[in-house]
Wavefront OBJ file of the C-alpha trace (Angstrom):
o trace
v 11.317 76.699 113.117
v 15.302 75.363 112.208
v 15.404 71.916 113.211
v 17.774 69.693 110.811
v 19.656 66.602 111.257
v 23.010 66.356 109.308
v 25.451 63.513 109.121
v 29.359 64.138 107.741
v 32.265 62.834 107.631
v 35.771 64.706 107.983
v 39.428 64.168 107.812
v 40.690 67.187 108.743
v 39.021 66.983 112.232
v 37.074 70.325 111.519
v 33.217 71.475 111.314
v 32.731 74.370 109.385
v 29.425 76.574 108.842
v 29.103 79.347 106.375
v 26.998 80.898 103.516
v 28.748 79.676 100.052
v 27.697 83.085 98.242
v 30.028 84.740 101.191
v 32.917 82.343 100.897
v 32.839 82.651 96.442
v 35.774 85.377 96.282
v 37.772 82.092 97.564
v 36.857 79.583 94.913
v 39.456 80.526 93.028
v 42.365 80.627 95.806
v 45.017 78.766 94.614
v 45.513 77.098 98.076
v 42.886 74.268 98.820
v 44.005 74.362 102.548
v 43.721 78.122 102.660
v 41.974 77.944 105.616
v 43.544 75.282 107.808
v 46.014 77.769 109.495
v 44.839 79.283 112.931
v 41.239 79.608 112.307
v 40.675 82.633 114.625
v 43.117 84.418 112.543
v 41.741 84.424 109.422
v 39.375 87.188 108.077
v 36.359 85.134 106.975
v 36.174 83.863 110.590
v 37.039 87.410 112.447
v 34.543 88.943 110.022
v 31.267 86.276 110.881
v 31.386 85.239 107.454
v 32.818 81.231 108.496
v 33.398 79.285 111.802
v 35.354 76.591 112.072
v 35.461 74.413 114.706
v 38.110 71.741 115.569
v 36.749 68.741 116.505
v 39.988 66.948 118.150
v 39.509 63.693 115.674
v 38.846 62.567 112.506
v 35.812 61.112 111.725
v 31.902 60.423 111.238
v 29.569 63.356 112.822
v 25.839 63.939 113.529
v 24.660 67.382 114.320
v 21.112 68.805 115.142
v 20.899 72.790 113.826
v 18.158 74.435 115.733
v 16.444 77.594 117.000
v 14.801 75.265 119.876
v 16.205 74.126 123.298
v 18.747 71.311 123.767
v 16.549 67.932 124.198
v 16.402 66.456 127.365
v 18.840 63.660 126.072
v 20.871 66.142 124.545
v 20.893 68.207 127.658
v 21.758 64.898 130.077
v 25.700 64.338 127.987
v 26.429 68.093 126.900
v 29.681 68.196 128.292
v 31.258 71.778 126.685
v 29.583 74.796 124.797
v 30.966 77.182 122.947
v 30.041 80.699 121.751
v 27.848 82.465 120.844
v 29.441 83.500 118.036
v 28.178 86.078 115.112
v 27.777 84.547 111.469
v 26.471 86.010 108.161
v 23.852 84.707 106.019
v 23.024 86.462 102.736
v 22.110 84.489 100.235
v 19.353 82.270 102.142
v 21.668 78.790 102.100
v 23.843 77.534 104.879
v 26.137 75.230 104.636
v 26.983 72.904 107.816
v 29.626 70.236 107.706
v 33.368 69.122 106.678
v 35.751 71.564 106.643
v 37.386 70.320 103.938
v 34.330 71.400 101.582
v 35.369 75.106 102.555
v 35.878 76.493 98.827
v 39.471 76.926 97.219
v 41.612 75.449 94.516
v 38.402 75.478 91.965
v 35.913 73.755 94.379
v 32.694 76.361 94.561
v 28.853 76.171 95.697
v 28.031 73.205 92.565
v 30.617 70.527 95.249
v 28.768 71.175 98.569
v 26.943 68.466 99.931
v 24.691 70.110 102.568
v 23.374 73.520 102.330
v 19.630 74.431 103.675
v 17.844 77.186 103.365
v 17.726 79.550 106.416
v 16.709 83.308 106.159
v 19.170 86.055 105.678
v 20.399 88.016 108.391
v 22.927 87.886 111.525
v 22.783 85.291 113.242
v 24.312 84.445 116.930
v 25.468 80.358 117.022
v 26.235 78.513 119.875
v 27.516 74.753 119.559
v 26.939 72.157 121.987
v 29.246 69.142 122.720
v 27.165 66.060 123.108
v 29.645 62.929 124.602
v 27.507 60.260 123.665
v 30.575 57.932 123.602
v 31.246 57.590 127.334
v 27.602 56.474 128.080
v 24.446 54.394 127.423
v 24.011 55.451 124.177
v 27.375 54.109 123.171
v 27.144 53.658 119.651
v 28.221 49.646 119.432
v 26.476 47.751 116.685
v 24.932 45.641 119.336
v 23.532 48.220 121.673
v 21.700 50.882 119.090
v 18.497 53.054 120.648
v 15.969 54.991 119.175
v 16.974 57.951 121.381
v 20.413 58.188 120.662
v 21.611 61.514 120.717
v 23.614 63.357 118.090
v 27.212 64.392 118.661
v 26.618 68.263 118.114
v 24.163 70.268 118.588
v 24.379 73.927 116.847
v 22.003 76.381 118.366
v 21.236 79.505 115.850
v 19.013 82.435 115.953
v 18.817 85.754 114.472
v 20.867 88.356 116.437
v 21.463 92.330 117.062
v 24.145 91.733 119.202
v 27.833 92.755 118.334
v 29.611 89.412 119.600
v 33.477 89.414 119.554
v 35.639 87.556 117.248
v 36.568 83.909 118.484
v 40.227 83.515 120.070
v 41.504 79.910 118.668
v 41.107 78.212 122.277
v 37.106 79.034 122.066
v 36.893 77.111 118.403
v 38.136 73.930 120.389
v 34.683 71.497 120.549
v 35.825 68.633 122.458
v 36.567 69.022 126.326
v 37.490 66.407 129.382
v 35.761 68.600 131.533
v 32.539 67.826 133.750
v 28.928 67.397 132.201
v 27.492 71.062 131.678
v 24.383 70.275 133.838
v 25.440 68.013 136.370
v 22.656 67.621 138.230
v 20.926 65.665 135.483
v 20.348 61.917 135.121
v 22.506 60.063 133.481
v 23.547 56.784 132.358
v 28.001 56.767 132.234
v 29.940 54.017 131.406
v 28.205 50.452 130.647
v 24.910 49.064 131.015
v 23.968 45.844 132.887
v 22.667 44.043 129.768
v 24.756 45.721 127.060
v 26.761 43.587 124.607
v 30.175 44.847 124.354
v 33.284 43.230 122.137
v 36.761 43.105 123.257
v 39.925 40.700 122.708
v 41.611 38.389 124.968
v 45.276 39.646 125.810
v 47.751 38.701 128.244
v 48.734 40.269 131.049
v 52.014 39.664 134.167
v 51.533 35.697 132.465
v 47.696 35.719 132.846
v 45.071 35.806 130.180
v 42.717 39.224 130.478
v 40.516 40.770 128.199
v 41.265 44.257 126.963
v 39.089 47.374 127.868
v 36.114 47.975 125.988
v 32.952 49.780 125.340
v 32.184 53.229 126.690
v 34.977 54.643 129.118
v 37.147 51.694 128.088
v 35.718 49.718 131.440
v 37.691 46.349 132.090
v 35.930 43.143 131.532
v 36.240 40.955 134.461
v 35.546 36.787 133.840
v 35.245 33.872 135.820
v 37.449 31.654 133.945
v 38.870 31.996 130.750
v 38.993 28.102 129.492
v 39.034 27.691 126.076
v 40.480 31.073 125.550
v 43.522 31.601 123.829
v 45.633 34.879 123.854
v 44.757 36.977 120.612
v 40.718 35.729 120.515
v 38.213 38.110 120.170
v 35.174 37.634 122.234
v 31.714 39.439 122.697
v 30.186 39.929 126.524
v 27.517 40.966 128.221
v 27.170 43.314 130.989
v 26.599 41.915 134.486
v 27.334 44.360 136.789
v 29.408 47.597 137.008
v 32.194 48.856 139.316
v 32.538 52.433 138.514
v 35.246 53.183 141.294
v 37.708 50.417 139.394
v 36.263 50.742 136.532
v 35.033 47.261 135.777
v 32.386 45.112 134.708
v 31.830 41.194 135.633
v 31.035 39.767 132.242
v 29.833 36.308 130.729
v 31.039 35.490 127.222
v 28.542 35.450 124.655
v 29.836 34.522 121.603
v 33.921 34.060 120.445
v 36.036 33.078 117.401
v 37.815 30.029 116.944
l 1 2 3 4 5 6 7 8 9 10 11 12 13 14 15 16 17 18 19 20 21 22 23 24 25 26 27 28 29 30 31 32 33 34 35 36 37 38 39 40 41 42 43 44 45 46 47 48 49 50 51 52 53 54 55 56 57 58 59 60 61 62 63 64 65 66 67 68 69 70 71 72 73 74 75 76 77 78 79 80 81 82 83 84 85 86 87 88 89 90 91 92 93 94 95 96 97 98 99 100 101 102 103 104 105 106 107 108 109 110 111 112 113 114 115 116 117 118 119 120 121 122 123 124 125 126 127 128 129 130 131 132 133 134 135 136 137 138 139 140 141 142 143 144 145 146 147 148 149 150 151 152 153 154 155 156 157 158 159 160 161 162 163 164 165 166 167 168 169 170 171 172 173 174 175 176 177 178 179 180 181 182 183 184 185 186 187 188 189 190 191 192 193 194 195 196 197 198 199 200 201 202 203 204 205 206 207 208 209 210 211 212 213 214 215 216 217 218 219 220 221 222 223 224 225 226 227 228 229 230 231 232 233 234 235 236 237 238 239 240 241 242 243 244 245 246 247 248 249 250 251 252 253 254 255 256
């Protein structure tokens, strides 16, 4: 069974998965960035032997490879997949994570920082957007779970098939579009109970306080004395308006 749990961190807004011993004939490219130009384009990725994926934003990541089903949290916030596409694995390691670790300019197998071992063979992927950030896992310091989801989820198993080569628009991870199984629970936008931070601002002469927490809901006082424009101020949840897209709040805590 492939279940792992990876964490990484990118700034050039791209996943990338591949077999190090397949990507070696690029170590010593003399372009670091080799691979940064029009992914489906390039011969590695036309040829199974990398995928790239962009991402749409910097940042931190947490992905769940697996051979098993999505979980049912997983399965509630997938909101795009993409694939399956074909990838190579020779020498037994896979590597899953920043782009920027793709090897050129010098930088070989001895820099990765997470390969596993996985049998050899053909493999069909298929990558899962989870949007935990527009629900009730929202990852705010004050509102962590024990079954908070991961953002991706990468789906591999050995494969026969002959799948095409990716066109650049089906490399693109992150989608507005609707949940994939919308028919499914879920919790969207905030919690009664949740503790969400936000700033006082001022808005047509009156004070306000910016939106905040998952879906960037508006927090909605009863009175703002002893607030001053600029403050920063932590809330909790009361109750929700979805159609407006507010919350009645009570301050829980603010700076002087």
């Amino acid at each position: 069974m492939i279940d792992k749990l990876i964490s990484f961190a990118t700034d050039t807004a791209t996943l990338a998965l591949f077999d190090p011993e397949l990507l070696a004939h690029r170590i010593n490219d003399a372009a670091p960035d080799w691979w940064t130009y029009k992914f489906a384009e390039l011969p590695e990725v036309i040829e199974g032997r990398l995928l790239l994926l962009d991402l749409g934003s910097d940042g931190a990541y947490q992905v769940r490879i697996t051979n098993q089903e999505l979980a049912a949290n997983e399965k509630a916030y997938a909101r795009n997949k993409l694939g399956p596409f074909a990838l190579k694995v020779k020498s037994g390691e896979l590597f899953t994570g920043a782009g920027e670790e793709v090897p050129g300019a010098g930088l070989g197998i001895e820099t990765l920082s997470s390969c596993f071992p996985i049998l050899a063979g053909d493999y069909a992927v298929t990558v899962y957007w989870i949007d935990r950030a527009s629900n009730g896992y929202w990852s705010g310091t004050e509102n962590k779970s024990s079954d908070v989801p991961v953002d991706i989820v990468i789906q591999i198993e050995l494969s026969t098939s002959k799948l095409n080569p990716p066109t650049e628009e089906q490399l693109q991870l992150i989608s507005s579009g609707d949940f994939l199984f919308p028919d499914l629970p879920r919790h969207v936008g905030p919690l009664p109970g949740m503790l969400i931070s936000s700033q006082v601002r001022k808005s047509n002469g009156s004070l306000v306080l910016a939106e905040a927490g998952p879906l960037h809901y508006r927090p909605l006082l009863e009175t703002f004395d002893g607030l001053t424009q600029g403050q920063r101020v932590r809330v909790e949840v009361l109750d929700v308006d979805h159609s407006n897209r507010t919350f009645r709040a009570r301050i829980v805590s603010y700076t002087q």
